[in-house]
Each structure stands twice: as C-alpha cells, then as structure tokens.
N, C-alpha and C positions, 0 to 999 in steps of 0.2 A: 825572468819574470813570467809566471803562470799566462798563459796566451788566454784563457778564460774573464782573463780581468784587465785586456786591453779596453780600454776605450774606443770608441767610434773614429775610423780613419776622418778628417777634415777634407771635406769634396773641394778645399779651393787651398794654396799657398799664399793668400793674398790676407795681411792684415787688418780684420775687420774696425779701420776707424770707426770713431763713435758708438763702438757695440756696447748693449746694454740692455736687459731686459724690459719688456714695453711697459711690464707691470710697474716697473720698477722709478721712470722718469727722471728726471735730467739732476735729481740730488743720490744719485747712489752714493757718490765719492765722496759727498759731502757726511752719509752715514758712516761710511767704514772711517774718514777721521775722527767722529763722534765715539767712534769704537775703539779707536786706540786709545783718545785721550782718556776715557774712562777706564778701562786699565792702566794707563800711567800713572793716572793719580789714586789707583788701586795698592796696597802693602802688599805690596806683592815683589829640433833642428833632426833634423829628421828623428822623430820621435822612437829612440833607443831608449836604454836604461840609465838614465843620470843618477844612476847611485852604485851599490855596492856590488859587486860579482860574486860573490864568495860570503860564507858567514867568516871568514876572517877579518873582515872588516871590523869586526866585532871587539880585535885584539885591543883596537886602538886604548892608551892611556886618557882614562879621564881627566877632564878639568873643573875649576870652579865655575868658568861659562855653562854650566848642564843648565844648570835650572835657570840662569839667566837666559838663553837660547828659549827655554821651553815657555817662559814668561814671554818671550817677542812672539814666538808663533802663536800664543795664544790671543793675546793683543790685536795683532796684524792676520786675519784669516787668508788663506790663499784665494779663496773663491773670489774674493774681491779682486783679483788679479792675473782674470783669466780671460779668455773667449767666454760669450756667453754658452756658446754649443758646450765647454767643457765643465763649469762651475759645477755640475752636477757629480764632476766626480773628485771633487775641490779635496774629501776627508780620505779618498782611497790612496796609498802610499806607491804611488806611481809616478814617472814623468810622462807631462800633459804636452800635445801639440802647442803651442801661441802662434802660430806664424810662422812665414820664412826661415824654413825649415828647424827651426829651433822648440825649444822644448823649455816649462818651467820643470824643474827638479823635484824629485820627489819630496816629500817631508823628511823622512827621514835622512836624507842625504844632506838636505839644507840642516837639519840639525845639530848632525854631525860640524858641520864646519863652519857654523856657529860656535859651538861647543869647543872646538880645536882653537877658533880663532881668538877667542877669550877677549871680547872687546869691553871695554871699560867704557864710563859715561866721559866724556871729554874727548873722546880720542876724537882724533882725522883721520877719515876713513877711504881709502876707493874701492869700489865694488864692480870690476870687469866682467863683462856680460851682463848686463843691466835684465835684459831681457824683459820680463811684463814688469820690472819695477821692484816686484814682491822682497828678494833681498836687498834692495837698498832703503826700501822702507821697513823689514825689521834692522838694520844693522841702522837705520835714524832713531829706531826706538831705545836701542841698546845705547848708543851716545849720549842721548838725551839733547835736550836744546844749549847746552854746553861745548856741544862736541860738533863737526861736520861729515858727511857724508857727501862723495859726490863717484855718483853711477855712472858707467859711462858703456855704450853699446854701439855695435858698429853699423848693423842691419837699420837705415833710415826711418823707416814703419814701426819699427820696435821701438827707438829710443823717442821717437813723438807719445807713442801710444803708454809705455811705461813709463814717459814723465809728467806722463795725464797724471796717473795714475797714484803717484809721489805727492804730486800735487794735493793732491788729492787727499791724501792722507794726514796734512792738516801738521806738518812738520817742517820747518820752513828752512830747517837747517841742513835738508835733501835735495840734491836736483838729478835729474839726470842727462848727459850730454849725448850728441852724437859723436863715438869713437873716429880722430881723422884715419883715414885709411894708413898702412905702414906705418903706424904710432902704438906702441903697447901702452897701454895705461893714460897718463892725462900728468906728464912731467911736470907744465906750468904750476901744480898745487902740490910737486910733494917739496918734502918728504913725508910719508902716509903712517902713520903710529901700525895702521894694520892695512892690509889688501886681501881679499877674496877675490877669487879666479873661479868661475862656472865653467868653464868651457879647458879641454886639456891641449896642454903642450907635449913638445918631443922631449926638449929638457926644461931647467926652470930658467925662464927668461931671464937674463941680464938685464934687460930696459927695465922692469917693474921690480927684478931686488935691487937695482940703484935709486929707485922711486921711494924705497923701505927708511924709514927713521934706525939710527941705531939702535937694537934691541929689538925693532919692532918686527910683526909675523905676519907672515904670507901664507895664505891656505889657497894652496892648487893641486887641481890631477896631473899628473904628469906621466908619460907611458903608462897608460893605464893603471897608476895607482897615486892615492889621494897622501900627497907631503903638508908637512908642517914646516915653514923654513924661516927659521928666527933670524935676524939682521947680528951679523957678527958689532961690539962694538970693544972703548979699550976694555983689557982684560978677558972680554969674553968673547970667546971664539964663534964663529959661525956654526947654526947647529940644525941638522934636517931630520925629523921621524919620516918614517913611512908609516899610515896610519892602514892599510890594507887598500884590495883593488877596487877599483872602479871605471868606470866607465861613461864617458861626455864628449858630448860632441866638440868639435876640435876648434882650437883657438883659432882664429885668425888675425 
C-alpha cells in the first residue's frame, strides 16, 4: 500500500461511543437506512492491509455475485460506518483504523468476498468479524428481509458500536452479537447457507465449516491467502479455490 495514502494514525485505541459528526445530530443512522431503502426499492486492528498483496489476486474466477456485491456497496456507503476522524476517507480503497486495534477492510477487498461469496436473497448468513457493522449490513441487503444475517464480534466496544450501527440501517433481519470468547462463530443458529470471515486463520476452522449448510460457502483468508470453501454434501465432494494473497489481521 503506497505509504503517501495512509491516513492519519488514531491518537487513542479506545472506541469512540456515540461518535458522530456535530453537524450531523442524533438522526444520522436514521438517514443512511433511508439510504439503503431507496436503493432496495431501486431496479437495480492494527491498521495493515486487509486486502490483496499481489495483483494476483486479480486471478480469482468470477461469479454472478459481481454486480450483486457492487449493488450492496452502493446502497450501504462505508462512511456511515466509521470513526468520525476517518469518514473522510470512506471512497479511498484502503483499510481504515475503527478501534481496538482492528481495521474496516478496504472496498475492494470487501467486494471481492462479496462477489466470491455469492449470497442469494433468502439465505442465513454469519458474518465473523462484525467489526463497524458495514459487512453485516451489506450481506442484510443482499438477503433481503427474507433471509437472516447475524454478525458476531468479539472485541466488546466493537460489537455494541457496530450493532448501533446495523440497527441502524433500518433492516431488522440483522443483528450483531458479542463473539463468546473460545467459540468460533455462533453454533446455536447454524447451519449457515453462507459465512464470511474478516479476520485470518492458520488453517480453515473446523468449528465454522461444521456451522456450513450442505453446499453451502465460506469465504476466509487463511495463511495469508483468500479461500473459497464450499460444504461437501451427498454426491458432491468438498471443494476449496485459492482465490489469491491477502492479508488481515488474525482471527481470534
């Protein structure tokens, strides 16, 4: 990542509750769900690099998620799901500080596994690493109010702040939990038609592909590079791409 287009170190680790621009007063969240819904009903951690290393990333096999992925982010802005200190640099293709030492992911990385994850409207969703919220409220937009989504984060300040933020977003079919500590994912609610993993493992968890519906796909980094990992069921075998490298900060 060009050092010229970091953004401003954060002078505090501490999760800015209640942040939010002065100009702006106590209905922000109340606009950015005004904002999604009008696209919907439109025809339509320590602050590394959460995306790609390499333009090999670039190999990955497309899916019919592209333009669906690209419809959520346009719906759902990231700015509304930030520190206020960093909104400013909501459109730059960067990962942003939020807090406790974690990071929202760049655009392009979040579209990427979007795109890979290929969520349909209906599905039941988990989305590990909640973080500011932002992909559990576009992966609510891509279900539609058919479908469920539920986030879950382990970092306490986080998963309050990002389930503001959900809330927020005016989709009722989202929440986001506090991850219990030594628990991968959120067992009680699967099995999960699809899971998204922000944050990377050494190999691919057992506890969240036993969480996986037959069939169903898990998009995680894993030693440093970004898998696609479909749920074996009858007939069909278990099946993993490598979709190229990346880089996130590490699961816990």
């Amino acid at each position: 990542m060009p050092q010229d287009q970091q953004p401003e170190e954060e002078q505090h680790d501490v999760l800015p509750d209640g942040d939010r621009d002065p100009g702006q007063g106590p209905d922000r969240g109340a606009q950015v769900g005004q904002h999604v819904q009008q696209h919907r009903r439109s025809p339509v951690r320590q602050p590394v690099c959460d995306g790609p290393t390499t333009a090999a990333a670039d190999s990955r096999e497309p899916t019919r998620g592209a333009a669906d992925a690209a419809a959520a982010m346009a719906a759902v802005p990231r700015s509304g799901f930030l520190p206020r200190s960093q909104r400013r640099y909501a459109a730059l293709d960067l990962a942003l500080p939020i807090g406790a030492r974690q990071t929202c992911s760049q655009p392009s990385t979040v579209r990427t596994m979007l795109d890979q994850l290929a969520v349909r409207p209906g599905h039941h969703v988990l989305d590990v690493g909640a973080g500011s919220g932002w992909t559990t409220a576009l992966l609510a937009w891509l279900v539609g109010p058919g479908g469920t989504v539920l986030g879950v984060e382990l970092e306490p300040s986080l998963a309050r702040w990002g389930g503001r933020h959900v809330d927020a977003a005016g989709m009722p079919w989202a929440r986001v939990e506090q991850a219990v500590a030594g628990v991968l994912g959120w067992p009680d609610e699967a099995p999960y038609d699809r899971i998204l993993v922000s944050a990377e493992a050494d190999t691919v968890p057992p506890e969240l592909e036993r969480q996986l519906a037959g069939g169903g796909v898990m998009v995680l980094p894993v030693g440093g590079h970004l898998l696609r990992v479909r749920a074996g069921e009858p007939g069909v075998p278990r099946e993993v791409v490598r979709l190229g490298p990346y880089l996130f900060v590490p699961l816990r």
